[in-house]
SEBA-769623 format. One record per residue (C-alpha): x, y, z. Coordinates in steps of 0.05 Angstrom, whole numbers, padded with zeros to 5 digits, always signed. Layout:
XYZ
...
This chain:
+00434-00101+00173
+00387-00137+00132
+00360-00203+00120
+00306-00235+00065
+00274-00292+00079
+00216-00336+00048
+00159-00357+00087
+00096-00397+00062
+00022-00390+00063
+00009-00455+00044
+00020-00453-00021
+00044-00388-00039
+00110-00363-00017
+00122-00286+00002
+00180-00256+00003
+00196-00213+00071
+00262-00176+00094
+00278-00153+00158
+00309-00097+00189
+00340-00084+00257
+00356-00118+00317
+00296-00172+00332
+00285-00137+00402
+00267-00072+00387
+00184-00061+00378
+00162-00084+00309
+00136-00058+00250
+00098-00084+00191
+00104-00044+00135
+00042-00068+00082
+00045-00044+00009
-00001-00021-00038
-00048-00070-00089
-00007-00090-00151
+00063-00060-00112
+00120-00098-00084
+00153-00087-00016
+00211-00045-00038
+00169+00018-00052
+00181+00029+00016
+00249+00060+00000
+00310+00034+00033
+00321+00113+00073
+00257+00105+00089
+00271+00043+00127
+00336+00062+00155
+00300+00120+00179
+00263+00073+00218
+00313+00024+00243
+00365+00077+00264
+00306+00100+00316
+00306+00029+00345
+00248-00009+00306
+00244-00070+00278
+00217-00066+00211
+00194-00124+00153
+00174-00106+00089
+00146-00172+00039
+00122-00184-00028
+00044-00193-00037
+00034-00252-00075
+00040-00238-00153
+00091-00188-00139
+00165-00179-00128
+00202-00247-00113
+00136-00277-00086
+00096-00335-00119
+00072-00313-00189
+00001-00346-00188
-00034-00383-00248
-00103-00342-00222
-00145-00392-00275
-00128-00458-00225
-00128-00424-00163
-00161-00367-00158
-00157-00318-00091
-00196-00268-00060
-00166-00199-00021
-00185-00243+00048
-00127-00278+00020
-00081-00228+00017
-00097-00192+00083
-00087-00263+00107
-00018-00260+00078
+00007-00206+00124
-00019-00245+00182
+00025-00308+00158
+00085-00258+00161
+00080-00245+00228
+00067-00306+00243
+00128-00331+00206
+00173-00292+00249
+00138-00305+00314
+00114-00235+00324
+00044-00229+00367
+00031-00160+00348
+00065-00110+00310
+00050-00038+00300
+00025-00039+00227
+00033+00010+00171
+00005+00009+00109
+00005+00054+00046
-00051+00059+00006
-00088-00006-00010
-00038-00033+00040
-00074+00025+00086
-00148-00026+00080
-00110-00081+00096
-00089-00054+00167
-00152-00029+00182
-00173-00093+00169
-00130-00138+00210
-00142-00079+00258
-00215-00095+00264
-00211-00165+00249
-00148-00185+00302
-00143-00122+00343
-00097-00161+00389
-00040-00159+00330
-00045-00088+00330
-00005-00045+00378
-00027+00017+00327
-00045+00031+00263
-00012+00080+00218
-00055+00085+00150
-00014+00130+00083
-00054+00150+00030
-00114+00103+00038
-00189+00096+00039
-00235+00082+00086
-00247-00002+00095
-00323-00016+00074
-00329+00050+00035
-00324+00014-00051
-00266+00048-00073
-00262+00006-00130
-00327+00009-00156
-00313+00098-00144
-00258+00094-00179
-00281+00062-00244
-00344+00116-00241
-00284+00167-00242
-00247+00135-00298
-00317+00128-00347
-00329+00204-00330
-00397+00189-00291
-00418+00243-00245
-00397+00224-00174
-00465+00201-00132
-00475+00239-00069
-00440+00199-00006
-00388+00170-00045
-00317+00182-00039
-00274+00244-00078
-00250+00223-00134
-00178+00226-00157
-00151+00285-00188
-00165+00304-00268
-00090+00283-00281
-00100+00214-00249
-00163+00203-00283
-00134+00229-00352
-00077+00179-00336
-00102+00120-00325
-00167+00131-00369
-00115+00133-00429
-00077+00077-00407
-00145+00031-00402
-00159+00049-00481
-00080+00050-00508
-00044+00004-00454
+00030-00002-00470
+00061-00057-00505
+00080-00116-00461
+00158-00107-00474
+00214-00088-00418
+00223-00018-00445
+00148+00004-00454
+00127-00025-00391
+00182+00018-00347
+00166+00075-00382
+00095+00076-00373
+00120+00063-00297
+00148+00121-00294
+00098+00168-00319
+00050+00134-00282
+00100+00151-00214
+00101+00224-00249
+00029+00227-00239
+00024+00193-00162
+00080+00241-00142
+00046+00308-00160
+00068+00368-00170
+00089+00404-00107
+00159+00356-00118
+00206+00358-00173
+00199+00288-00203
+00271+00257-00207
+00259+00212-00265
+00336+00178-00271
+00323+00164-00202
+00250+00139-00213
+00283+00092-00274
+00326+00055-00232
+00267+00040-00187
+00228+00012-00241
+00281-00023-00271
+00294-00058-00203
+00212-00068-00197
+00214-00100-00260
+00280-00139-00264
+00264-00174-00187
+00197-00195-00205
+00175-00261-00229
+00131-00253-00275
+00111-00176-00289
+00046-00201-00326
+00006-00228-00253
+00002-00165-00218
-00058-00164-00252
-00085-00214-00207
-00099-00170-00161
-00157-00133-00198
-00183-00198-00206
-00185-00221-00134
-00226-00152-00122
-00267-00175-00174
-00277-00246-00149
-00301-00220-00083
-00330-00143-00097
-00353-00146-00021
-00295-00171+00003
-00290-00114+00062
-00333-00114+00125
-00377-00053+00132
-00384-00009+00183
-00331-00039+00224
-00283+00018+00226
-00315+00043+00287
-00294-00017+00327
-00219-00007+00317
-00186+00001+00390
-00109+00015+00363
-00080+00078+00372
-00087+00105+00300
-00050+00160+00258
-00076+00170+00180
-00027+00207+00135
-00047+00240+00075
-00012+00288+00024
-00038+00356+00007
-00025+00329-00061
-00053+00274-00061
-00080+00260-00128
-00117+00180-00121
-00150+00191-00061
-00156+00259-00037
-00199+00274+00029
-00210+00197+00037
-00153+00211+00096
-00203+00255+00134
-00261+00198+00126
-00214+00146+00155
-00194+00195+00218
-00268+00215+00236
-00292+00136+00230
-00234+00115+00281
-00249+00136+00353
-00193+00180+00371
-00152+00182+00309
-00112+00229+00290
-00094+00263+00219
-00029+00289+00192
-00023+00317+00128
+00037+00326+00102
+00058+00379+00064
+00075+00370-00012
+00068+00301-00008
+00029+00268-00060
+00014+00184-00077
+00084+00162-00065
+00146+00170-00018
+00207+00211-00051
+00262+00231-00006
+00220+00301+00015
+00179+00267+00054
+00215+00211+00086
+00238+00256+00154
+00165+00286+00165
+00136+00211+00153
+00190+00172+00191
+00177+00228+00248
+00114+00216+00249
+00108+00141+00248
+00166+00146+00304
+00125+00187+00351
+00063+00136+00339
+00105+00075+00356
+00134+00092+00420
């Protein structure tokens, strides 16, 4: 069973759904920058529940069903959306939660791990980067073709960076259509290779991504709010997380690849799993070995 909900951050309300029976141990499952709470698939999540977890899933702000933001008259920072996640649990009166989060959602939990390590019973990072480490400012030297500077992070794979680098110079037209289909390719590119890419199946996600949110046109707010506050993460800190901590990467992972490894070796006793085939996003292959894994950390 399933149930959505709205809760409030002050202003802004976030959409959240909830899985399972309110007793079993929780978990917080935190999406990706610009990426609503339904990329983590429904099997995923049943996955999950049928184990005996209680999982939510929400909306950032300026995706999905949550509060489409006019950025101009109030402007927000990242602290705000990491804040976000914290008004979730709060919402449903959860004191700590074992928190996983996928990609930019991955900074995020290391965040609230260092910042409120007593909301943290572990921490279960997918396809992430290391908090502190400018993965923004590394990722637009990738996309102008600079040479990468010694200590900073790998760089995404030549298909990502051909990808996106052609989408910042021809971006596609703001219409329904356009916009789904440069979805999809863009999914094409996050999956990799080692997976055949199901694109009927990858439609109907992006048709549902598209049709649910409220306006399409603020994700871009989240760029922004990096922008507003470049130095937004703490430095450093990474070393002070207590939680138990597993950080999952793909083989294939094509927009961070080996930034897995830097997360595990900053952690005291983390540990790394890569999984096999597995690229930027979660298609059916990889749901057991994932759901396995994140079942074994939880317990």
């Amino acid at each position: 069973m399933a149930a959505d909900r709205m809760i409030t951050n002050g202003n802004v309300e976030l959409w959240t759904e909830e899985f399972g029976d309110p007793a079993h141990p929780p978990v917080l499952l935190v999406m990706g920058s610009m990426s609503q709470g339904v990329l983590w698939p429904d099997a995923f999540v049943g996955r999950l529940v049928a184990a005996g977890r209680r999982v939510i899933r929400y909306d950032h702000r300026d995706t999905g069903r949550s509060s489409a933001i006019d950025f101009e008259a109030s402007p927000y920072s990242w602290v705000d959306i990491k804040n976000d996640a914290l008004a979730v649990l709060d919402a449903y009166g959860i004191e700590s939660a074992h928190i996983v989060g996928h990609s930019a959602g991955g900074l995020l939990a290391q965040w609230i791990a260092v910042e409120h390590p007593q909301r943290v019973l572990s921490l279960t990072v997918i396809g992430s980067s290391p908090l502190g480490r400018e993965e923004g400012a590394n990722l637009v030297r990738a996309l102008m073709g600079e040479e990468r500077p010694a200590g900073a992070l790998p760089y995404p794979s030549p298909a990502f960076i051909e990808h996106f680098a052609k989408a910042a110079v021809n971006p596609p037209a703001p219409d329904r259509r356009s916009l789904i289909d440069f979805a999809i390719e863009t999914a094409r590119v996050l999956q990799g290779p080692a997976i055949p890419f199901d694109e009927d199946e990858q439609r109907r996600l992006e048709e549902r991504i598209f049709d649910r949110d409220r306006d399409p046109a603020t994700v871009v707010n989240h760029r922004l709010a990096a922008m507003a506050d470049p130095a937004f993460e703490p430095v450093g800190a990474l070393g002070g997380i207590t939680a138990r901590t597993l950080v999952v990467e793909g083989t294939h992972e094509p927009a961070k690849p080996g930034h897995g490894a830097l997360i595990a070796e900053a952690i005291p006793g983390a540990e790394l799993l890569m999984i096999d085939g597995m690229g930027h996003t979660l298609p059916s292959q990889v749901h057991g070995p994932l759901a396995d894994a994140i079942l074994a950390h939880t317990r």
